[in-house]
C-alpha positions as a Markdown table, in Angstrom:
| # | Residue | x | y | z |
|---|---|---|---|---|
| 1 | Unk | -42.4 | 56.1 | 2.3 |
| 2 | Unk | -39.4 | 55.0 | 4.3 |
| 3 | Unk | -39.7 | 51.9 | 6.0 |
| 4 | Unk | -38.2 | 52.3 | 9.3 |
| 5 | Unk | -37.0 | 49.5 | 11.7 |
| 6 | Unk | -39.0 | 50.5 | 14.6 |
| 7 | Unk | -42.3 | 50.6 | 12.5 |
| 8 | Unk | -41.2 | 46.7 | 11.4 |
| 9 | Unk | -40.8 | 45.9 | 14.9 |
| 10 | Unk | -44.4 | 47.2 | 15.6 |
| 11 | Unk | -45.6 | 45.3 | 13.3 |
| 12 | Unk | -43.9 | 41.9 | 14.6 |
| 13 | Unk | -45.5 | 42.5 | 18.2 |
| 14 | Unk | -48.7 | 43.7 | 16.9 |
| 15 | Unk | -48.6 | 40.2 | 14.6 |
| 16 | Unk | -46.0 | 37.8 | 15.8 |
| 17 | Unk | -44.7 | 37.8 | 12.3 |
| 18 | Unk | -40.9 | 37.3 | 11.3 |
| 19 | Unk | -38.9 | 40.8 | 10.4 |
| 20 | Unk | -38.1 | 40.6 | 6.8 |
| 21 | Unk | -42.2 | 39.1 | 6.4 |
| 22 | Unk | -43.2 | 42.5 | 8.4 |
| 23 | Unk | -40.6 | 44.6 | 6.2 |
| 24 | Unk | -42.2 | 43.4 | 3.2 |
| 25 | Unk | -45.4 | 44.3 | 4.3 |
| 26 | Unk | -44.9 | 47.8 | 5.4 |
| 27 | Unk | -42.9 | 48.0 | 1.9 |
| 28 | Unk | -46.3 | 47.0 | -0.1 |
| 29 | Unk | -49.1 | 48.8 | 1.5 |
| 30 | Unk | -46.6 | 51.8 | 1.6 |
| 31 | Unk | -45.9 | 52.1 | 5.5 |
| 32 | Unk | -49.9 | 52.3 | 6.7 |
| 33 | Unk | -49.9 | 49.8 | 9.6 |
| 34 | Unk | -53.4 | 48.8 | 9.6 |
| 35 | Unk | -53.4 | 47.5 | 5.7 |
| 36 | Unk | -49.8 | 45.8 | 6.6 |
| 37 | Unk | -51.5 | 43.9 | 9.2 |
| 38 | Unk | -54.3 | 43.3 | 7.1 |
| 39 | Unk | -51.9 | 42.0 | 3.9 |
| 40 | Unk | -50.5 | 39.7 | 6.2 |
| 41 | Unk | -54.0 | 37.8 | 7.6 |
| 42 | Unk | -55.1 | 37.6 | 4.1 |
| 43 | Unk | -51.5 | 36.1 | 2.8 |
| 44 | Unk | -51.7 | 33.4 | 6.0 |
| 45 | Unk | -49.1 | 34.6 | 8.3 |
| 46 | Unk | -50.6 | 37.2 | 10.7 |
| 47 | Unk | -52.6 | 33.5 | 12.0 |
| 48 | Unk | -50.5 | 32.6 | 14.5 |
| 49 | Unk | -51.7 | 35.7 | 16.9 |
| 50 | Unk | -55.3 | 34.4 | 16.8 |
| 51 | Unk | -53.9 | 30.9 | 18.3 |
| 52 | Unk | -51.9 | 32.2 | 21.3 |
| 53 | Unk | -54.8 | 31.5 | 23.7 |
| 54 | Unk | -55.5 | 27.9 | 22.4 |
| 55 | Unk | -54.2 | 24.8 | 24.3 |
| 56 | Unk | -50.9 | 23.3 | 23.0 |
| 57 | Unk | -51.0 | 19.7 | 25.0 |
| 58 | Unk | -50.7 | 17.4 | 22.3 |
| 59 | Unk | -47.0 | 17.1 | 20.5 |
| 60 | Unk | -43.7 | 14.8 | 20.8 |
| 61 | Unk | -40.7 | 15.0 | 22.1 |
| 62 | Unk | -37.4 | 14.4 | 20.1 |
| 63 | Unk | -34.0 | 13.3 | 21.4 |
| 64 | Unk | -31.1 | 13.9 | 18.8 |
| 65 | Unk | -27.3 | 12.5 | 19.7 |
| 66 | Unk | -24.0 | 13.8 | 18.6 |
| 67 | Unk | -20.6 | 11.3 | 19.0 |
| 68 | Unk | -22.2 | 9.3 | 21.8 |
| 69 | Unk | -21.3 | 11.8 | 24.3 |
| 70 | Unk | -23.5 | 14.9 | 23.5 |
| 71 | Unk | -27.5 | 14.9 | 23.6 |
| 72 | Unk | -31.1 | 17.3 | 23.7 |
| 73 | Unk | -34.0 | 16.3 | 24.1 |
| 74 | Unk | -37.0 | 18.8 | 23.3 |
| 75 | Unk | -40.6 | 18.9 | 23.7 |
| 76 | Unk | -42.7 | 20.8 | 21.0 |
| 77 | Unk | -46.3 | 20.4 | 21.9 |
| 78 | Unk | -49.4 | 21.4 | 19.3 |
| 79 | Unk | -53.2 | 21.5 | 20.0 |
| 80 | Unk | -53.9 | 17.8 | 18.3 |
| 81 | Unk | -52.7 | 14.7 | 17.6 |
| 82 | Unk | -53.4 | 14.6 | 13.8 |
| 83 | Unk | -50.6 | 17.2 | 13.7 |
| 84 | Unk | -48.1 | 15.9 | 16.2 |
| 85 | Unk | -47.8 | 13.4 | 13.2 |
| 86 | Unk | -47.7 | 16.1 | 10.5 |
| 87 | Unk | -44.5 | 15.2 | 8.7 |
| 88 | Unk | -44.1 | 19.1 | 8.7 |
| 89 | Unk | -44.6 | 19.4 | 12.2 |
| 90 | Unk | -42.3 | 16.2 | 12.9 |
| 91 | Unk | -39.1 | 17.7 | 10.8 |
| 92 | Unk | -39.8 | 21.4 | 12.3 |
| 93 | Unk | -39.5 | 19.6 | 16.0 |
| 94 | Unk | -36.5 | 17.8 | 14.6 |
| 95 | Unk | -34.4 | 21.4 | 13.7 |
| 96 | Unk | -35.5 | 22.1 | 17.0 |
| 97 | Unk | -33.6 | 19.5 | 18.6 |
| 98 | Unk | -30.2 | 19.9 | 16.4 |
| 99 | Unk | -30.8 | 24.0 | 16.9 |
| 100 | Unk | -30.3 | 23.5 | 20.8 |
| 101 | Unk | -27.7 | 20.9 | 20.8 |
| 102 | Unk | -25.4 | 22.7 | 18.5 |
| 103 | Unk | -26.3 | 26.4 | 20.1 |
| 104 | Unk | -25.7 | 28.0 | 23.1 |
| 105 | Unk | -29.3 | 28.4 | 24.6 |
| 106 | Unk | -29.9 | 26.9 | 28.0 |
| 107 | Unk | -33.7 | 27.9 | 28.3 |
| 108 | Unk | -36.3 | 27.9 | 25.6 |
| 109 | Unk | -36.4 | 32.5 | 25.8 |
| 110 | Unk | -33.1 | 32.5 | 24.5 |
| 111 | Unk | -34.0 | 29.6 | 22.1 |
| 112 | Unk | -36.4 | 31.7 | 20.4 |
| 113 | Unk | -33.9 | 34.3 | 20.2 |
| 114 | Unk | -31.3 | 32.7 | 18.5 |
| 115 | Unk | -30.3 | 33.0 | 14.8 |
| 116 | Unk | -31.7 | 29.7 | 13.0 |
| 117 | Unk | -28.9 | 27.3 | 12.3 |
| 118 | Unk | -30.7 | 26.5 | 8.9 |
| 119 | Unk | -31.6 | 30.1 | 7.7 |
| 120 | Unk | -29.7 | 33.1 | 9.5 |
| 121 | Unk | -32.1 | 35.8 | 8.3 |
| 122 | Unk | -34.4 | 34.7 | 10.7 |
| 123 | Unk | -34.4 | 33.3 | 14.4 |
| 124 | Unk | -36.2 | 30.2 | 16.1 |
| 125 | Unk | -39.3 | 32.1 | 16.8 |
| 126 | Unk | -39.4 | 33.8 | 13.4 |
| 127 | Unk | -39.7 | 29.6 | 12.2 |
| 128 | Unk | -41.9 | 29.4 | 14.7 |
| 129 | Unk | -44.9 | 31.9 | 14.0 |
| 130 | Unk | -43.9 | 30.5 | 9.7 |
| 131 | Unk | -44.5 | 26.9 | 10.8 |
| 132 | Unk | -48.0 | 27.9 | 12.7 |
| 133 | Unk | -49.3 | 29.9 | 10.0 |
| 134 | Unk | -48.5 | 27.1 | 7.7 |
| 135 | Unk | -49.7 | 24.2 | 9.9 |
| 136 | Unk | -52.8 | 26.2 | 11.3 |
| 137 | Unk | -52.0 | 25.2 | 15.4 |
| 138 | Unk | -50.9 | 26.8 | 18.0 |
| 139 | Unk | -47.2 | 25.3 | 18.2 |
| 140 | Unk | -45.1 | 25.4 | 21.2 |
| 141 | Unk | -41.5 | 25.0 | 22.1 |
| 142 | Unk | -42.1 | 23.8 | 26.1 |
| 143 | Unk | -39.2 | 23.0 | 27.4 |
| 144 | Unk | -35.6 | 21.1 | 26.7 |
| 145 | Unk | -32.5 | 19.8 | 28.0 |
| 146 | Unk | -28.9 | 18.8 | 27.2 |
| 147 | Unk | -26.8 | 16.4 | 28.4 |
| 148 | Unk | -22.7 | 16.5 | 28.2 |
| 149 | Unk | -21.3 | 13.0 | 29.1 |
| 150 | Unk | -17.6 | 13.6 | 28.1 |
| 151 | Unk | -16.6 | 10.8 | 30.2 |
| 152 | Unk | -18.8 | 7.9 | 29.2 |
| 153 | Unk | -21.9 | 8.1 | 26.6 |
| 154 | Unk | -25.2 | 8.4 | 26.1 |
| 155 | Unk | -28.3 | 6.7 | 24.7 |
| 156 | Unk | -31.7 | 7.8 | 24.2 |
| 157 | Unk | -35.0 | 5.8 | 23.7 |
| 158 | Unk | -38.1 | 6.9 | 22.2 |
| 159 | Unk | -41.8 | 5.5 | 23.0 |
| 160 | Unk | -45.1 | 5.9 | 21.5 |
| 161 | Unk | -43.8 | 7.9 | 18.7 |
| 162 | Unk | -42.7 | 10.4 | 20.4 |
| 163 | Unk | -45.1 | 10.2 | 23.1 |
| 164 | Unk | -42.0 | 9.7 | 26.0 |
| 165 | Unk | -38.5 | 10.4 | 24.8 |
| 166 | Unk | -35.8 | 9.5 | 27.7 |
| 167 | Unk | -31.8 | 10.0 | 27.8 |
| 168 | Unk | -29.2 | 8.1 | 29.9 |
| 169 | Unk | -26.1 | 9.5 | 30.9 |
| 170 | Unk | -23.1 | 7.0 | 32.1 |
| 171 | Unk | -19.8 | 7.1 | 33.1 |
| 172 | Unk | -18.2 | 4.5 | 31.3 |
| 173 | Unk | -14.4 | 3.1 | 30.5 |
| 174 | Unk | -15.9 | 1.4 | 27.4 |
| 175 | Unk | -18.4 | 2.4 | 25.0 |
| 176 | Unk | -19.2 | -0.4 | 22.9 |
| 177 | Unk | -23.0 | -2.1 | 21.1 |
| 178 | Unk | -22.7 | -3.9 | 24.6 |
| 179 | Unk | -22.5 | -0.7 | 27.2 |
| 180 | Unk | -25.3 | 1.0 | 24.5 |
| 181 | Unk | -27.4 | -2.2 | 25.1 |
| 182 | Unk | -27.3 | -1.8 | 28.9 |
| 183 | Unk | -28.5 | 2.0 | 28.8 |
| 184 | Unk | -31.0 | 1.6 | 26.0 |
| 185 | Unk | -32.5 | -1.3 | 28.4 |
| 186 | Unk | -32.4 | 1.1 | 31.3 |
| 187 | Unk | -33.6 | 4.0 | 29.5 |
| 188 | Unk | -36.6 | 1.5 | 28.3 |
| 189 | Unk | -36.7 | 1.5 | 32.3 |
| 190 | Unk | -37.1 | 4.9 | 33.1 |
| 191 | Unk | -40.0 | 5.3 | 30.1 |
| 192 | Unk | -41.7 | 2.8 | 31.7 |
| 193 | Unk | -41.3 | 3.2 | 35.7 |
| 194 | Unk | -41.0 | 7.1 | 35.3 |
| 195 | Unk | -38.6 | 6.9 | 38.3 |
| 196 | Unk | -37.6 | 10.5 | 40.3 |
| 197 | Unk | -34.1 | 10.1 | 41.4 |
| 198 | Unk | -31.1 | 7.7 | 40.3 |
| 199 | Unk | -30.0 | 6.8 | 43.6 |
| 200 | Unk | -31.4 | 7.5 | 47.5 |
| 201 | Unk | -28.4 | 9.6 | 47.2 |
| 202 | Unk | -30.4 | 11.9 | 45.4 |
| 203 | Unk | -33.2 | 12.6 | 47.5 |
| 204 | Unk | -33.3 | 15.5 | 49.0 |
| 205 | Unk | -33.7 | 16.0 | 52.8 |
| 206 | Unk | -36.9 | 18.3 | 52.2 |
| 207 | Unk | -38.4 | 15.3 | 50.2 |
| 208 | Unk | -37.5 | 12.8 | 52.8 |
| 209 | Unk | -39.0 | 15.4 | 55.2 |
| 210 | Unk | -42.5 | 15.9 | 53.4 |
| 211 | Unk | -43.0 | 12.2 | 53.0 |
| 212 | Unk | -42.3 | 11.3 | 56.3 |
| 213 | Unk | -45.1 | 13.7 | 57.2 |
| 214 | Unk | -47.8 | 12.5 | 54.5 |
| 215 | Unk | -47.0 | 8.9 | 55.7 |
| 216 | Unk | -47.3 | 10.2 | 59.8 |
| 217 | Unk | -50.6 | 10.7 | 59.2 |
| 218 | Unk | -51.8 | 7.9 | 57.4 |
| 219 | Unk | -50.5 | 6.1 | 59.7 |
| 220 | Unk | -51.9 | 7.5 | 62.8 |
| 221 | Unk | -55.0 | 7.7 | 61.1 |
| 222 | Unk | -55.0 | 3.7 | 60.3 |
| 223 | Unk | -53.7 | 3.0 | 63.4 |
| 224 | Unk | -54.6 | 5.5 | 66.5 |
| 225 | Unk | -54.3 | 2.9 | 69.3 |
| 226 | Unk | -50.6 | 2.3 | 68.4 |
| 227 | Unk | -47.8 | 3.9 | 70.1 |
| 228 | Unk | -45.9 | 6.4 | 68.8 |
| 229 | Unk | -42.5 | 3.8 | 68.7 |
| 230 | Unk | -44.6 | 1.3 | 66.5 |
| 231 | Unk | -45.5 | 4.1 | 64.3 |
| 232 | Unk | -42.6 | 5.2 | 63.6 |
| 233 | Unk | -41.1 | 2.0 | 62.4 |
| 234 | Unk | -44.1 | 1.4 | 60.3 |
| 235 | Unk | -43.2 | 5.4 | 58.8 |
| 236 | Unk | -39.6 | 3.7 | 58.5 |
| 237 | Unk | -40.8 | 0.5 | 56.3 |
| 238 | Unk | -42.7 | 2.1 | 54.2 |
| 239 | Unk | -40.6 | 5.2 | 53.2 |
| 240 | Unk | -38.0 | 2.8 | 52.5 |
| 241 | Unk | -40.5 | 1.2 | 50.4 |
| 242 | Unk | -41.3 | 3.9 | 48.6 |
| 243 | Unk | -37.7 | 5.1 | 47.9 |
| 244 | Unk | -37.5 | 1.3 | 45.8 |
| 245 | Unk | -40.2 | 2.5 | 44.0 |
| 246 | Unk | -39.0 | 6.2 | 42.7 |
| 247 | Unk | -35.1 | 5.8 | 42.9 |
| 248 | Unk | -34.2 | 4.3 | 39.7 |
| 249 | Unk | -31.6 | 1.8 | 40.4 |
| 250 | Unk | -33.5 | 0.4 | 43.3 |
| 251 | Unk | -36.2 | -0.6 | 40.9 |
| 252 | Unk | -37.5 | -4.1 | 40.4 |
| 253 | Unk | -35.6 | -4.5 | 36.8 |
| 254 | Unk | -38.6 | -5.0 | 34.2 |
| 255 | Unk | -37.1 | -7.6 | 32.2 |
| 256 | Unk | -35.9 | -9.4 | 35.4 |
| 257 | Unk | -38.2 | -9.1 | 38.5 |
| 258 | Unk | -35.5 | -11.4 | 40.3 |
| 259 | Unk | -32.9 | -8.2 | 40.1 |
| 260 | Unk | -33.0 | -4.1 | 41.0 |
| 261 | Unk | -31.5 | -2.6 | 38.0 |
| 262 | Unk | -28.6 | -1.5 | 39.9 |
| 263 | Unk | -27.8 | -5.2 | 40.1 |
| 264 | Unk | -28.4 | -5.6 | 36.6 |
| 265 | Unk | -26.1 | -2.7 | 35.1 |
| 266 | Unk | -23.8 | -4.1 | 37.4 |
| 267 | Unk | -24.1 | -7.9 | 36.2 |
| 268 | Unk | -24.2 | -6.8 | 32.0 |
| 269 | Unk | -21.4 | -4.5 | 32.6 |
| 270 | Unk | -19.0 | -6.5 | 34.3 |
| 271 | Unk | -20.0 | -9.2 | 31.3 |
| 272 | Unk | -19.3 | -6.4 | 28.8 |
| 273 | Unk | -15.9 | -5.9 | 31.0 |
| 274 | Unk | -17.0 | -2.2 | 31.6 |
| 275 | Unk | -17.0 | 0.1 | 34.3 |
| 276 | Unk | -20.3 | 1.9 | 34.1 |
| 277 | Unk | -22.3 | 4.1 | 36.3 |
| 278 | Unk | -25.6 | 5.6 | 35.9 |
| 279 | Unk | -25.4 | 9.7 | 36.6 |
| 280 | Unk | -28.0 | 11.3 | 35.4 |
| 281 | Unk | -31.6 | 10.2 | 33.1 |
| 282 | Unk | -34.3 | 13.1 | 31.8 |
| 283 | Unk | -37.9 | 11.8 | 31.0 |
| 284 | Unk | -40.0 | 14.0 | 29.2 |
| 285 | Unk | -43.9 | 12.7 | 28.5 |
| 286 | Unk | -45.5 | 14.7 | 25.9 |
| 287 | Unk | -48.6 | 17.1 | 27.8 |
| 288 | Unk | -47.7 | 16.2 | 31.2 |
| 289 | Unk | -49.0 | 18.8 | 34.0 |
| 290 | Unk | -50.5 | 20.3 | 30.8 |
| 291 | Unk | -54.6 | 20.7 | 30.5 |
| 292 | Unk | -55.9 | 19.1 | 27.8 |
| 293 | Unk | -59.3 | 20.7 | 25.8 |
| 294 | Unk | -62.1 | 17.8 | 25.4 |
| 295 | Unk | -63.5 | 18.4 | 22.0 |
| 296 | Unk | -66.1 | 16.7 | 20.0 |
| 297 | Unk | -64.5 | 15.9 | 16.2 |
| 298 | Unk | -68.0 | 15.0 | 14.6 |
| 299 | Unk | -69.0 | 18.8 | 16.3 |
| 300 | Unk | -66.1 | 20.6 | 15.3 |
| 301 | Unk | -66.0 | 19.4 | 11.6 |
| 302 | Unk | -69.9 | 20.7 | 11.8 |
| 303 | Unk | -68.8 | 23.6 | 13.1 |
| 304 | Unk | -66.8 | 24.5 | 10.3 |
| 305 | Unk | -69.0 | 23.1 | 7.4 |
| 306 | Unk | -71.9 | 25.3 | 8.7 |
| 307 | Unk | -69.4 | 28.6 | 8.5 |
């Protein structure tokens, strides 16, 4: 029977298989879709459908740099933390990374769409459904960025194992160990203090707005004999206070509590004898905003022994 391509690409939605996987299938079991689907469960692959409804909050991210200048950073998250160190798992997440800087995807749809830069047969999701039927998780590419600092550098620092990945961006006349040193210490920063904003030239008037409202009535609330003049510079002290707290380079430097790290860039770059200036930083902690599922290991492993 001729294998046609619009009975392959029923199979790939009915399976989540990759094309010339579903091809092959039709092609042995003679075009009858049911036995297709079934030759591909029993040969491992057709696995990956039966996961799409688990939790993926577990992971790492990866950060990969090209000539100082160019950068991605991608999380790929998996259901537990015995896989997110899986070698396999960790170089998969790795081709991730040097698929988005070197292609021309800007969201992770049109990731999955793209023609791998390692096998052109198949695309990033194709390696994707491979890599869970092999590893036996639901794997998932969240989310990534890229960063194009043609007129300085930058850096990237990795914590945990992959637990926080952050890059820095800087306009810079010099790019030397020195001006790498100063970024890698405020991207150590960033991991740490998981600021919002660079600068208060950043922050938005709606933020501003919503703030001033959340702190209005805490005040009122701590305070309800005060007039309204008092309260407002009490609103004005501490939403100033909070703006040191979420804009980066108003920060109380880690390594030096006696300087913001505005002041410190400042100070290390004019003893490197650069010009530098912070523009941009992306955070990315692994699971965040994501539910995680609260299992029992002793219980699961006797779940599986009794099957």
């Amino acid at each position: 029977m001729a294998i046609t391509a619009a009975m392959v690409k029923e199979l790939r939605e009915i399976t989540g298989v990759g094309m010339m996987d579903c091809k092959k299938a039709l092609a042995e079991t003679n075009g009858d879709m049911d036995a297709a689907v079934e030759f591909l469960r029993k040969n491992g692959q057709a696995k990956a459908e039966k996961k799409a409804g688990r939790i993926a909050a577990e992971g790492i991210v990866k950060t990969v740099i090209k000539d100082d200048k160019y950068a991605a950073i991608v999380e790929v998250n998996s259901e537990t933390d015995f896989v997110a160190k899986n070698e396999q798992f960790q170089e998969f997440v790795a081709d991730v990374a040097d698929q988005i800087l070197n292609g021309n995807a800007v969201n992770v749809e049109e990731l999955l769409k793209e023609a791998s830069l390692k096998d052109a047969s198949k695309t990033v999701n194709d390696q994707l459904v491979e890599k869970i039927a092999t590893i036996g998780e639901k794997l998932s590419i969240r989310r990534f960025e890229k960063i194009d600092a043609s007129n300085g550098c930058v850096v990237s620092y990795i914590h945990g194992g992959g637990r926080i990945g952050v890059l820095v961006q800087a306009d810079t006349d010099v790019v030397n160990d020195a001006v790498k040193e100063i970024l890698m210490n405020v991207a150590m920063q960033v991991a740490a203090m998981s600021p919002k904003y660079v600068s208060k030239d950043e922050v938005s008037q709606d933020y501003l707005d919503h703030e001033k409202e959340i702190l209005l009535a805490q005040a009122k609330n701590e305070n309800p004999d005060k007039p309204e003049n008092i309260i407002e510079k009490m609103i004005i002290g501490r939403l100033n206070k909070e703006l040191k707290e979420v804009c980066l380079l108003d920060q109380v430097y880690v390594k030096d509590g006696d300087l913001t790290v505005g002041k410190y860039v400042d100070q290390a770059a004019k003893a490197a004898g650069a010009s530098l200036s912070i523009k941009k930083f992306i955070r990315f902690e692994t699971g965040e905003g994501l539910e995680k599922k609260e299992e029992n290991f002793a219980e699961e492993v006797a779940k599986q022994m009794g099957n």
